[in-house]
C-alpha positions as a Markdown table, in Angstrom:
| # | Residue | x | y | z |
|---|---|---|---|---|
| 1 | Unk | 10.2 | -7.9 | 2.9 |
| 2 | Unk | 10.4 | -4.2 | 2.1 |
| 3 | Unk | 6.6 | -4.4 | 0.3 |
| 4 | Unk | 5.2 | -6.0 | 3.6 |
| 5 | Unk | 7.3 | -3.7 | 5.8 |
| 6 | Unk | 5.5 | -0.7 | 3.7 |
| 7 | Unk | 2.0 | -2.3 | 4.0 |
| 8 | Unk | 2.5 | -2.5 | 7.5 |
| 9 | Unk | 3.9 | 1.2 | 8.0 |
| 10 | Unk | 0.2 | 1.9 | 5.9 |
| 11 | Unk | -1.6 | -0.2 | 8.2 |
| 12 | Unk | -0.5 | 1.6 | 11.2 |
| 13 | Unk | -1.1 | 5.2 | 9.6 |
| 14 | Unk | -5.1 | 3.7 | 8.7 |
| 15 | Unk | -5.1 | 2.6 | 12.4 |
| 16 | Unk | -4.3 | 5.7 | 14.0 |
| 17 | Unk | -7.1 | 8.2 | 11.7 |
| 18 | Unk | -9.2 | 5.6 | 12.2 |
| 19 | Unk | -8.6 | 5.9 | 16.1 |
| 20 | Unk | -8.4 | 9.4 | 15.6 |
| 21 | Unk | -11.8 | 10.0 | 14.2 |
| 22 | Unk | -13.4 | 7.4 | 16.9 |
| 23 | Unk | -12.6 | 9.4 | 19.2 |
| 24 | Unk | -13.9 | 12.8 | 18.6 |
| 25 | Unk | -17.8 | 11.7 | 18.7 |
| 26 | Unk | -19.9 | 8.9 | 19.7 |
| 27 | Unk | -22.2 | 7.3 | 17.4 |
| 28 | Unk | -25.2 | 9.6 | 18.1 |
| 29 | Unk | -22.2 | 12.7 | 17.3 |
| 30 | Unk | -22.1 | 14.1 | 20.5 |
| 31 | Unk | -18.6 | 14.6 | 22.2 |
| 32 | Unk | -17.1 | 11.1 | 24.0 |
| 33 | Unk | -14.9 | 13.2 | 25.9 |
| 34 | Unk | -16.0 | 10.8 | 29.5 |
| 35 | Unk | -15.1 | 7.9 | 27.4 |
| 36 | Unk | -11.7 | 8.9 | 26.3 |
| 37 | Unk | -10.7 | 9.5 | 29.8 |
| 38 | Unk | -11.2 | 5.8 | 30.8 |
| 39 | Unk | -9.5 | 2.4 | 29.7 |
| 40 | Unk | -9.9 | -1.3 | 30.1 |
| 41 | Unk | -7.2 | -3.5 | 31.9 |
| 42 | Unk | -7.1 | -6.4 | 33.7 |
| 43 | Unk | -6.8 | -6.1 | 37.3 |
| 44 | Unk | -5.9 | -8.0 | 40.0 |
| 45 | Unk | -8.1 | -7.6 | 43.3 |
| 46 | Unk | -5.8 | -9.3 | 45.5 |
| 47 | Unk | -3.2 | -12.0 | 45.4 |
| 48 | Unk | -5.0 | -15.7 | 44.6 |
| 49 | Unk | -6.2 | -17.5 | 41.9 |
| 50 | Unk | -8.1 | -17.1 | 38.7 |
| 51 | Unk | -10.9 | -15.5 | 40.2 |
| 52 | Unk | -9.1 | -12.6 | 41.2 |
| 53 | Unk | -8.4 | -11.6 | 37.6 |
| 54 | Unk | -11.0 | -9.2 | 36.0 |
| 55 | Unk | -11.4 | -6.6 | 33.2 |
| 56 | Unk | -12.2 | -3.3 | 34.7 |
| 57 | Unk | -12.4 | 0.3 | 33.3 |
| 58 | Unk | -9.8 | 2.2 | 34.5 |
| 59 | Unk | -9.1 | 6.1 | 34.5 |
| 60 | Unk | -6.3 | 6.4 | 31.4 |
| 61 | Unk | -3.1 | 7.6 | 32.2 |
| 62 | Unk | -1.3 | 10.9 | 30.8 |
| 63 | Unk | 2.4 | 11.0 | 30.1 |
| 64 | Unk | 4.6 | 12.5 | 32.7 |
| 65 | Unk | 8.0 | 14.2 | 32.1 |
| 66 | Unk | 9.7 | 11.7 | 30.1 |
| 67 | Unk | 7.3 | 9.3 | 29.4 |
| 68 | Unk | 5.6 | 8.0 | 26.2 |
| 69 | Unk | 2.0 | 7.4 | 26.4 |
| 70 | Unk | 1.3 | 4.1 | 24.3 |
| 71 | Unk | -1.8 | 3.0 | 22.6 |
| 72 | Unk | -1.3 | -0.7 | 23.2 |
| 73 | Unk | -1.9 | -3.8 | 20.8 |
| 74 | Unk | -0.3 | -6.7 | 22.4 |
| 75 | Unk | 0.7 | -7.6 | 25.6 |
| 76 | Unk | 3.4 | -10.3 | 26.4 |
| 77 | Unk | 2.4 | -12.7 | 29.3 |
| 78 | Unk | 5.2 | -14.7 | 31.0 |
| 79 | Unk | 5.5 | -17.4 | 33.8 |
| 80 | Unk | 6.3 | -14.7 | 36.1 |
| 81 | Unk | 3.3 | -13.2 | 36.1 |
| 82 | Unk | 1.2 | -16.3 | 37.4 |
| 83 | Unk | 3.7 | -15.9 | 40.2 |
| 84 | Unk | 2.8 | -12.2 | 40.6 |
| 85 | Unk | -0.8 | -13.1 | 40.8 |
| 86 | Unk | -0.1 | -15.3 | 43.7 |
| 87 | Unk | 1.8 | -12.7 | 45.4 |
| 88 | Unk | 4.9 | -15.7 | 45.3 |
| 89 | Unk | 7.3 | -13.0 | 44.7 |
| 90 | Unk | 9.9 | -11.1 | 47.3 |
| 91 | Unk | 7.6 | -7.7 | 48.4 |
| 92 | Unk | 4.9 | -7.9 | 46.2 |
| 93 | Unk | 3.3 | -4.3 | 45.2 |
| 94 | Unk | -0.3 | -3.9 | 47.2 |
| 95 | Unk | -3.5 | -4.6 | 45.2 |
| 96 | Unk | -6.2 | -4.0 | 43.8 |
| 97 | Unk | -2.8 | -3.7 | 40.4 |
| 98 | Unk | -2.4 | -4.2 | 37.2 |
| 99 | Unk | -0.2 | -6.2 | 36.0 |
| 100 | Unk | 2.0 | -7.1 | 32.9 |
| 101 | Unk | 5.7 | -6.0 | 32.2 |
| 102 | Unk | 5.6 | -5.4 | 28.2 |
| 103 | Unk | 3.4 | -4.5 | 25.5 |
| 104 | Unk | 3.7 | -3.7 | 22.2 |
| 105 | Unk | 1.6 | -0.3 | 20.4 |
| 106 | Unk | 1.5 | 3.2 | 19.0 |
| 107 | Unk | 3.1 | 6.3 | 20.5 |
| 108 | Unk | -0.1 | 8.2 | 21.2 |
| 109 | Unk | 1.7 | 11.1 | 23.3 |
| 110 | Unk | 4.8 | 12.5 | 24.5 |
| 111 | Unk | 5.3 | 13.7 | 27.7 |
| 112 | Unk | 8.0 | 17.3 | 28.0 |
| 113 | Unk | 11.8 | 15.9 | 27.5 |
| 114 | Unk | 11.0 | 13.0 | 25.2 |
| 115 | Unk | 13.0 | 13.4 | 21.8 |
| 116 | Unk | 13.9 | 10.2 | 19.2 |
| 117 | Unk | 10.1 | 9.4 | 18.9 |
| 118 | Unk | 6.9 | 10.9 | 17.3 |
| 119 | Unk | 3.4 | 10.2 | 17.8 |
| 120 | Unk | 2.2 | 7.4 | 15.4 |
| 121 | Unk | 5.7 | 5.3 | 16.1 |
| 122 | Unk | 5.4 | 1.6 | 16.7 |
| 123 | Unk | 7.0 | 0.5 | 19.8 |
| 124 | Unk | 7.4 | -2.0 | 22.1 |
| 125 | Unk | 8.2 | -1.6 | 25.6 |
| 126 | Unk | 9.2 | -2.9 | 29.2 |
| 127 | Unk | 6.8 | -1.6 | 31.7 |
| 128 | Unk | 6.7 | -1.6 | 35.9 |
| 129 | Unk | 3.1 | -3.4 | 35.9 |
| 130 | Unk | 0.6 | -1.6 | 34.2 |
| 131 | Unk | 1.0 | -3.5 | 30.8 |
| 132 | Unk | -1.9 | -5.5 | 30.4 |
| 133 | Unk | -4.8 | -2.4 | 29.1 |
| 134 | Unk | -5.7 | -0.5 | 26.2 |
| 135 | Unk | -3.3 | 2.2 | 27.5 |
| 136 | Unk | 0.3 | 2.3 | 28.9 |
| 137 | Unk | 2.7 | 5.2 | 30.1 |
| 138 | Unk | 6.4 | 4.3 | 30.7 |
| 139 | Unk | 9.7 | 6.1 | 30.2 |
| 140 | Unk | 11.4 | 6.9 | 27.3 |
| 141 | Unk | 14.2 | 4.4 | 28.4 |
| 142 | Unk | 11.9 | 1.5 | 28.4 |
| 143 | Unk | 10.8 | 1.7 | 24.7 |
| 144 | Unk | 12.3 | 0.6 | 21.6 |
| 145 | Unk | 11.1 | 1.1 | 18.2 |
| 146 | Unk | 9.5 | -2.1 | 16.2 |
| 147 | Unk | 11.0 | -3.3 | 12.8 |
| 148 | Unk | 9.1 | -2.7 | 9.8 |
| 149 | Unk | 8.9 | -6.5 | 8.8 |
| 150 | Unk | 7.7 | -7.0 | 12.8 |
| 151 | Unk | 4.1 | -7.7 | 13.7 |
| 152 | Unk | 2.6 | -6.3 | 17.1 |
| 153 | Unk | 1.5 | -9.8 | 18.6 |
| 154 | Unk | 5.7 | -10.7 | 17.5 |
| 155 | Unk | 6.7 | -7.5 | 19.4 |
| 156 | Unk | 5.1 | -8.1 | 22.6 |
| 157 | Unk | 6.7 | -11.6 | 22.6 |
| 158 | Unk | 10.4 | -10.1 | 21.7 |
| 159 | Unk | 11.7 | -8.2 | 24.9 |
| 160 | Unk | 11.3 | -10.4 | 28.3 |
| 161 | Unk | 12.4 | -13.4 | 26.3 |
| 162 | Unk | 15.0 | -12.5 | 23.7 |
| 163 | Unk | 16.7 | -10.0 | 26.5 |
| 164 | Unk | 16.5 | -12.6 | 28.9 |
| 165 | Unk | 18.1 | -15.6 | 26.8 |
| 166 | Unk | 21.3 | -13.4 | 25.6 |
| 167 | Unk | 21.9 | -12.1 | 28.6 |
| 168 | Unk | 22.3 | -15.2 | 30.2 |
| 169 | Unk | 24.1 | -16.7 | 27.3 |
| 170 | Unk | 26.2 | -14.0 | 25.9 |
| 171 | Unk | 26.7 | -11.5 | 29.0 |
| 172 | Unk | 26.7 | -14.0 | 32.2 |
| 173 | Unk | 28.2 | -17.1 | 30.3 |
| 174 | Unk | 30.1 | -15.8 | 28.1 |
| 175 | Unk | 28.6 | -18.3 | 25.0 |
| 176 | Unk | 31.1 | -19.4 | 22.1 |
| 177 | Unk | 31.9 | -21.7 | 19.9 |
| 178 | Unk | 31.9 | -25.6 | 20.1 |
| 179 | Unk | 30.4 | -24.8 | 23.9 |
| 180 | Unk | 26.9 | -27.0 | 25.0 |
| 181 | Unk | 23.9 | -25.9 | 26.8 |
| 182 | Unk | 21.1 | -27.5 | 28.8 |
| 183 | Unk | 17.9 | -25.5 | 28.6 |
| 184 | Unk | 14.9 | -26.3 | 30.7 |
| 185 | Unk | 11.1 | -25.8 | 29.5 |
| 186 | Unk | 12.8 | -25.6 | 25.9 |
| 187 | Unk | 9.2 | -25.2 | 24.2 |
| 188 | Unk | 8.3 | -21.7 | 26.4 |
| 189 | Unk | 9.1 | -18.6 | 25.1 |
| 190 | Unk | 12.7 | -18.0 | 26.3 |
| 191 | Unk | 13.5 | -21.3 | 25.6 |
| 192 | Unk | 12.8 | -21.3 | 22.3 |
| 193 | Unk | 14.6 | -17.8 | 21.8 |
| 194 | Unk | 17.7 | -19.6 | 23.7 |
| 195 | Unk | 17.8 | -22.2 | 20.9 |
| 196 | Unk | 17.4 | -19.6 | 18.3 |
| 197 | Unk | 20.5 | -17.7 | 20.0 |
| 198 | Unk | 22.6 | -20.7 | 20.3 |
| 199 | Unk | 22.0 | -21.5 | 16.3 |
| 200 | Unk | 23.9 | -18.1 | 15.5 |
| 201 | Unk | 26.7 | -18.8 | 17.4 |
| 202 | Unk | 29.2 | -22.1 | 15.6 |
| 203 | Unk | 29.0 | -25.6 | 16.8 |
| 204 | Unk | 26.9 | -25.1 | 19.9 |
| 205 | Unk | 24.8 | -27.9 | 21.0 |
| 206 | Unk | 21.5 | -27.7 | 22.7 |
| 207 | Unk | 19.8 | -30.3 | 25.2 |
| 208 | Unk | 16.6 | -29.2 | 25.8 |
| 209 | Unk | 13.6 | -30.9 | 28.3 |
| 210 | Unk | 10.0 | -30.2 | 27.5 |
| 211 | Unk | 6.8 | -31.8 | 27.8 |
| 212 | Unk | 6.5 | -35.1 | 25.3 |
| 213 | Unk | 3.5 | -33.4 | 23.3 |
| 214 | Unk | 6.1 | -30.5 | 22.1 |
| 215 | Unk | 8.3 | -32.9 | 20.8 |
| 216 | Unk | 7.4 | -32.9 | 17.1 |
| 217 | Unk | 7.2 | -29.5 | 17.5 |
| 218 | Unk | 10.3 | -28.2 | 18.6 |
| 219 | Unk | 12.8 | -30.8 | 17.9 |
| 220 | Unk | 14.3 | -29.3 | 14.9 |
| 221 | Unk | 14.9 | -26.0 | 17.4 |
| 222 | Unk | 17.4 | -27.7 | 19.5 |
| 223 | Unk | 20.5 | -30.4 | 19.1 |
| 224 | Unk | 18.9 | -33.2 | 22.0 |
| 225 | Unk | 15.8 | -33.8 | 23.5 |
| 226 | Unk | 14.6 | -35.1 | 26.3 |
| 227 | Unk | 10.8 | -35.3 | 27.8 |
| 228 | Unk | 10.7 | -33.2 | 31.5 |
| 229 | Unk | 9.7 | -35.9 | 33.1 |
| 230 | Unk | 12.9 | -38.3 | 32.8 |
| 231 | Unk | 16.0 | -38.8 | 34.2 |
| 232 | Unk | 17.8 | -35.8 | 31.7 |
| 233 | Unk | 20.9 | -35.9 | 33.7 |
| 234 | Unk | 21.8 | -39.8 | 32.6 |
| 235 | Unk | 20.9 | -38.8 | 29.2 |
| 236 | Unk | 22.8 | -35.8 | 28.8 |
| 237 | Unk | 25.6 | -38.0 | 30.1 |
| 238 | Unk | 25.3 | -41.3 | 27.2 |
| 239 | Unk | 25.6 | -38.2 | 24.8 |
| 240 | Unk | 28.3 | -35.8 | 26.4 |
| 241 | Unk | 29.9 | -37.7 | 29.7 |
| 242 | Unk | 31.9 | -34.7 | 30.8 |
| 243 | Unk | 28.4 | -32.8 | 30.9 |
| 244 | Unk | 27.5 | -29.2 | 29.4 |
| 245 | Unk | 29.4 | -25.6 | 29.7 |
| 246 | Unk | 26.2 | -24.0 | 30.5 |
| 247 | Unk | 23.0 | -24.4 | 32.7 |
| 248 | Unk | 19.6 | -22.4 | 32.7 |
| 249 | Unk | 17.2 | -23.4 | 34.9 |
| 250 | Unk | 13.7 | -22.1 | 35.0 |
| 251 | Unk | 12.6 | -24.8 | 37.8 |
| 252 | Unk | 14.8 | -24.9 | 40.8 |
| 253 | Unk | 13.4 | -27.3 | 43.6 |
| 254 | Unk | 15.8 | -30.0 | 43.2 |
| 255 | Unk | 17.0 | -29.3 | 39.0 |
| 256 | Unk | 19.5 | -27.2 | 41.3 |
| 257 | Unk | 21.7 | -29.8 | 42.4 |
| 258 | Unk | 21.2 | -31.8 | 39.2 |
| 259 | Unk | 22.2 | -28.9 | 37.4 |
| 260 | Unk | 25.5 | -28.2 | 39.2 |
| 261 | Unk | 26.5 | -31.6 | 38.6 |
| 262 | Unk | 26.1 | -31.8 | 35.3 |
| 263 | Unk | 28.8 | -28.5 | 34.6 |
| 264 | Unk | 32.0 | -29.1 | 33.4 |
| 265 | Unk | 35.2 | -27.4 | 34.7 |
| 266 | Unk | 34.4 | -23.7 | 34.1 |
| 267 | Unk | 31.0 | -24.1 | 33.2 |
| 268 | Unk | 28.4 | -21.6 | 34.8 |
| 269 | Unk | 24.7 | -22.9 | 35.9 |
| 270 | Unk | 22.2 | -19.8 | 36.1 |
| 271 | Unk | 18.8 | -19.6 | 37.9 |
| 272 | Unk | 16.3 | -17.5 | 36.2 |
| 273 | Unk | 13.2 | -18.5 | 37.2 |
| 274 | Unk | 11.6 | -21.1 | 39.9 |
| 275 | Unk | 8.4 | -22.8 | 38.3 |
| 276 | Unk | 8.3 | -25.4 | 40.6 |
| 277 | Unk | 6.8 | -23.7 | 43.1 |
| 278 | Unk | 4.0 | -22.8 | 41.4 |
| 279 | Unk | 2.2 | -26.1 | 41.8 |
| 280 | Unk | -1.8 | -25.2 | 42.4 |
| 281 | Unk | -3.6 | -22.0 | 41.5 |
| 282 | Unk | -3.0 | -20.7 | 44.9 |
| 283 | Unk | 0.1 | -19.9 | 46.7 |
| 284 | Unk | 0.7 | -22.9 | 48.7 |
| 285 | Unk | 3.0 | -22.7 | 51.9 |
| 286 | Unk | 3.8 | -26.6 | 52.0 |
| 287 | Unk | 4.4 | -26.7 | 48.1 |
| 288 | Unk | 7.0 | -23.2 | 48.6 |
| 289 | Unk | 9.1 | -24.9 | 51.5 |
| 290 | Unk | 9.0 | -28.6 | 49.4 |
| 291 | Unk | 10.9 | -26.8 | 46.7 |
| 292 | Unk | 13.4 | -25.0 | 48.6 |
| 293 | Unk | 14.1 | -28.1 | 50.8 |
| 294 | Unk | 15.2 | -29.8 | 47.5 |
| 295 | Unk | 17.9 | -27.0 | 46.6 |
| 296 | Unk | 21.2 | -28.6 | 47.3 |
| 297 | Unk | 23.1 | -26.6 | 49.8 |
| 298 | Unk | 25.8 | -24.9 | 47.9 |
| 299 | Unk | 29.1 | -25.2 | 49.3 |
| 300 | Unk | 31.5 | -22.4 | 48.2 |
| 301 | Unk | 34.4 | -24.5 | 48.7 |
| 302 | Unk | 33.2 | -27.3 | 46.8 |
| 303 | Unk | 32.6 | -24.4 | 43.9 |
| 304 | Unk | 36.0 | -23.6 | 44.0 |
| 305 | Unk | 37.7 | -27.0 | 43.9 |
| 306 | Unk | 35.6 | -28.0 | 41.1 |
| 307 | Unk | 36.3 | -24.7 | 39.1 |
| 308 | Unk | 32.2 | -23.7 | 38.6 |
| 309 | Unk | 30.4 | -21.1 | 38.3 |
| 310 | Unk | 26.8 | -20.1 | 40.0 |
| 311 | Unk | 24.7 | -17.4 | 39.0 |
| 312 | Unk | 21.4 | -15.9 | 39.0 |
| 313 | Unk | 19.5 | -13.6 | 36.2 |
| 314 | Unk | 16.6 | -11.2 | 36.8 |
| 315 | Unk | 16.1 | -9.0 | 34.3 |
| 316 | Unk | 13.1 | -7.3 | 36.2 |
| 317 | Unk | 14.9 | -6.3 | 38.7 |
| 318 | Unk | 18.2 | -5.8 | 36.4 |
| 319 | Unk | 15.8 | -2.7 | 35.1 |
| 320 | Unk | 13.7 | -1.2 | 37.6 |
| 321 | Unk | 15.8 | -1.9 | 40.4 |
| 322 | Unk | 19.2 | -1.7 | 39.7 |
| 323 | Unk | 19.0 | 1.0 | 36.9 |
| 324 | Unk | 20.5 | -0.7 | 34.0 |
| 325 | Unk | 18.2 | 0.0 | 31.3 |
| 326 | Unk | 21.4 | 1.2 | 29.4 |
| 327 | Unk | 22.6 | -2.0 | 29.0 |
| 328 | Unk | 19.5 | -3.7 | 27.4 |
| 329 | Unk | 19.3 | -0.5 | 25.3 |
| 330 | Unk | 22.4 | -2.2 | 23.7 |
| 331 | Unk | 21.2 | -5.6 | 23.9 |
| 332 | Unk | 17.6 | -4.5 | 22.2 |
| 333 | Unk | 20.0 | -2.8 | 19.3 |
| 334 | Unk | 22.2 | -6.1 | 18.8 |
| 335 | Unk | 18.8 | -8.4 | 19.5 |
| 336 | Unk | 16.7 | -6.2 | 16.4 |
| 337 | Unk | 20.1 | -6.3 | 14.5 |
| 338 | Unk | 19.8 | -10.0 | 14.5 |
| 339 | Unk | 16.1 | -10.4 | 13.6 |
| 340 | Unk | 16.7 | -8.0 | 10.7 |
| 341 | Unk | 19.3 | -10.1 | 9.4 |
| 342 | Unk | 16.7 | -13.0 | 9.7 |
| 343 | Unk | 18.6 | -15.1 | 12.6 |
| 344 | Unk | 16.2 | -14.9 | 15.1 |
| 345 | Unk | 11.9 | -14.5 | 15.6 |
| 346 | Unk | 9.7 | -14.5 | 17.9 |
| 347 | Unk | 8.0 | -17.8 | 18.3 |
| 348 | Unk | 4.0 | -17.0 | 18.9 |
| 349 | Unk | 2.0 | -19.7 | 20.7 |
| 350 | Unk | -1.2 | -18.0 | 20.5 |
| 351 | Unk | -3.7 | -14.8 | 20.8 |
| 352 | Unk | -6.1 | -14.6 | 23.8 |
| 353 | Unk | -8.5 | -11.6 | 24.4 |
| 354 | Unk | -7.7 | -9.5 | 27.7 |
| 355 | Unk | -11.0 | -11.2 | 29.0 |
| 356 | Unk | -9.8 | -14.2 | 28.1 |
| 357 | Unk | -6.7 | -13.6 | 31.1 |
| 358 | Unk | -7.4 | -16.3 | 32.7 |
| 359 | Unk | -7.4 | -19.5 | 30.4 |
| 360 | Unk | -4.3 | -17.7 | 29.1 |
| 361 | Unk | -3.1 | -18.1 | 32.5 |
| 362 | Unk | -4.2 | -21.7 | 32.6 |
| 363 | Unk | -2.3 | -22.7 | 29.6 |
| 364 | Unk | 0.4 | -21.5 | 30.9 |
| 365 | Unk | 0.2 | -23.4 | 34.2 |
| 366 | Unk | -0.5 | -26.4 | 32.2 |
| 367 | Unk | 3.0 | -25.7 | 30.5 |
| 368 | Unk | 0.5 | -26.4 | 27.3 |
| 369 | Unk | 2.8 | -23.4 | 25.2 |
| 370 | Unk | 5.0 | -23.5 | 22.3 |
| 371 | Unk | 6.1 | -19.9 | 22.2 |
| 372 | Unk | 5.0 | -17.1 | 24.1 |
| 373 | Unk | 1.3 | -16.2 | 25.0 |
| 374 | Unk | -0.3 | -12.9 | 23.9 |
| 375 | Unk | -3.3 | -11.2 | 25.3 |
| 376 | Unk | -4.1 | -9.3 | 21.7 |
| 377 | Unk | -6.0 | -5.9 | 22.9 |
| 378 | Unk | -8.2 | -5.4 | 20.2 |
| 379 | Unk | -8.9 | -9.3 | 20.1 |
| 380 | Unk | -12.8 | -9.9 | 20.5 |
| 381 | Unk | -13.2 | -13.1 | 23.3 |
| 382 | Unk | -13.9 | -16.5 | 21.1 |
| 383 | Unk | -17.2 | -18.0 | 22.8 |
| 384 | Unk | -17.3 | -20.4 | 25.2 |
| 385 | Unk | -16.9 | -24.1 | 24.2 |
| 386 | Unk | -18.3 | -27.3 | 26.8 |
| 387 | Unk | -15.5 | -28.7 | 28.2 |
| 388 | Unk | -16.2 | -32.4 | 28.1 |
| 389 | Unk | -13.0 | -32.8 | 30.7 |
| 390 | Unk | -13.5 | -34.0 | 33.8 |
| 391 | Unk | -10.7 | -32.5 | 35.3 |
| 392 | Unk | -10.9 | -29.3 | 37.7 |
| 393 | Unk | -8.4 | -26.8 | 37.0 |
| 394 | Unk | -4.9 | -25.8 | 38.7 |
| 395 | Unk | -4.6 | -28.3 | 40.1 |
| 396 | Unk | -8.2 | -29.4 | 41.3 |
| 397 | Unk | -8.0 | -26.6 | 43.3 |
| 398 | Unk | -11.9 | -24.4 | 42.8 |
| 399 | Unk | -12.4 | -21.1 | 42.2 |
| 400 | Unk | -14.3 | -19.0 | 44.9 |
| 401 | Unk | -16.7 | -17.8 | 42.9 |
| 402 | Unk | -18.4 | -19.1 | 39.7 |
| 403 | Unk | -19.4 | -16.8 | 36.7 |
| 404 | Unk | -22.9 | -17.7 | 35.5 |
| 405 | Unk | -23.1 | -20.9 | 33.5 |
| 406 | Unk | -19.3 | -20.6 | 32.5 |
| 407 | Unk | -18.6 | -23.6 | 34.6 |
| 408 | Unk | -17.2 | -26.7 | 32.8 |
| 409 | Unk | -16.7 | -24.6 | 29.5 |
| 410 | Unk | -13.7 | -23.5 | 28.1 |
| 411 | Unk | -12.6 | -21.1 | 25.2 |
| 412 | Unk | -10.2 | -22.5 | 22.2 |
| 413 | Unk | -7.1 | -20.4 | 21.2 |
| 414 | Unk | -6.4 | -18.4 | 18.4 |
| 415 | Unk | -2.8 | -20.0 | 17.3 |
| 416 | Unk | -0.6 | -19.0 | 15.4 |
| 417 | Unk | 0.9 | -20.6 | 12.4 |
């Protein structure tokens, strides 16, 4: 591990001369000053569907007072951000936006106050928005350096998830041994990185639902599984009739109630996520109220005479609004202590191009994932394959607007291994 830590160290050095010397001339050799003042990113237009997703050149940002500037690599995308596009979250920022929470990359600059880092570090780093271009400023407290043995594409898919998972294991649910868990959407990126958690802690065991194609490929990760689509709450209870210490539900909608019924005395359910009302590529009013009608009404009384606990995780809003980047600055430490000692890693579904966005997007609709998603920056877009499938996409909803002949045609993956 230390040789490929040192060829990677290398690699990065190469990288950044060979940025370096790109940038002073253009291929003619006159000066590309105009160039390096502009970046591409994906930008949203306006809240919607696919079709509001497009790769733009953007002016490139400059570091302020405590701020690194990044060159980015990779650039994790998560469930929430389908939600962002529809504009499904509580006071959505106004558009045209970038959007994207973390990336992974090379300190290119510093901005004044900024000590611990040097130009040419590897980093990866939470971001308000902003996170899916070729260039990223955020402050110092955001970023974290990357282990040698790390890749970029694994760094980009280590923060949101990994943070995510322990604090709701280890800092809401307090986690320990001989405890159970039920874990929904266990092939996505923090489930999977739940599971790997819940393997370094003694006699924990793991009930998982996923989709019935991930099956084979995840059923080694966790101790039970069941497909998404039956009745998990019967199941869990053949195996363990008392039901699970823990609860984290991605879904909502009615996995609410079922959740809070299946807790034992003591145990603690936690909402982190509402999938389920992401239903068609637009936000849908009808599909919104559906899955709040379904939430069992909790009754605080009822909570107390049956001794559990319910609770809710953000960590978005655990670190730009409520200011506790302190805190994951100690889970990051114990979280890169762990996949150092070779206890945890990044599970990597696969690599998309940032023009690619939008069939990432779709395969993460489609729940199609094992592991997390990556738009890779430097990633040159795979061509355009016919798409013999009948079927229209997000939910048969169309798009307002066709590109050329790219209707009916799709683009296949890079995965990883």
């Amino acid at each position: 591990m230390a040789k490929e830590g040192a060829e990677k160290a290398e690699e990065t050095e190469q990288m950044i001369e060979k940025e370096a010397a790109e940038g002073g001339t253009a291929a003619g050799g006159s000066p590309r000053a105009a160039d390096a003042k502009e970046m591409r990113a994906v930008v949203l237009s306006a809240f919607g569907g696919l079709n509001k997703l497009r790769v733009s050149k953007k002016v490139m940002p400059e570091p302020q007072e405590g701020e690194l500037k990044i060159r980015v690599k990779a650039c994790g995308l998560n469930f929430i951000d389908l939600m962002v596009r529809q504009g499904n979250i509580d006071n959505p920022p106004k558009t045209p936006l970038v959007p994207g929470f973390e990336c992974s990359g090379i300190v290119e600059a510093l901005g004044e106050n900024v000590k611990g880092y040097e130009i040419g570090d590897r980093v990866m780093a939470f971001v308000n928005y902003n996170a899916w271009a070729e260039v990223v400023c955020t402050p110092l407290e955001f970023v974290y350096k990357i282990p040698d043995d790390m890749s970029f594409s694994e760094a980009a898919a280590f923060p949101m998830n990994f943070v995510t998972a322990y604090m709701m294991l280890f800092e809401v649910a307090n986690l320990r041994e001989g405890m159970s868990v039920l874990v929904h959407s266990a092939g996505g990126g923090v489930g999977q990185a739940v599971a790997q958690l819940c393997s370094t802690v003694p006699n924990v065991t793991v009930f998982g639902t996923a989709s019935s194609f991930k099956h084979e490929a995840i059923k080694d990760s966790v101790t039970h599984l069941f497909d998404r689509n039956a009745d998990y709450v019967q199941e869990v209870k053949k195996i363990s009739a008392d039901g699970v210490d823990i609860v984290l539900d991605c879904l909502c909608g009615e996995n609410t109630g079922k959740g809070l019924g299946l807790l034992k005395p003591l145990g603690t359910y936690i909402l982190y996520g509402s999938s389920n009302m992401v239903t068609g590529e637009t936000k849908s009013f009808f599909s919104f109220a559906k899955s709040w009608w379904q939430v069992e009404k909790v009754n605080p009384i009822k909570l107390y005479e049956e001794n559990k606990v319910m609770a809710g995780f953000s960590l978005l809003n655990l670190l730009f609004k409520q200011g506790r980047s302190g805190l994951i600055h100690n889970v990051m430490d114990k979280l890169i202590t762990l996949y150092n000692e070779k206890k945890i890693k990044p599970r990597v579904d696969s690599l998309w191009a940032l023009e690619e966005v939008k069939e990432a997007m779709q395969r993460i609709h489609d729940r199609g994932n094992i592991g997390k998603l990556i738009l890779d920056v430097e990633k040159t877009p795979t061509p355009l394959m016919a798409n013999d499938s009948t079927e229209t996409s997000e939910a048969g909803e169309e798009e307002e607007d066709h590109e050329g002949d790219n209707e009916n045609k799709e683009r296949i993956p890079f995965i990883q291994q």
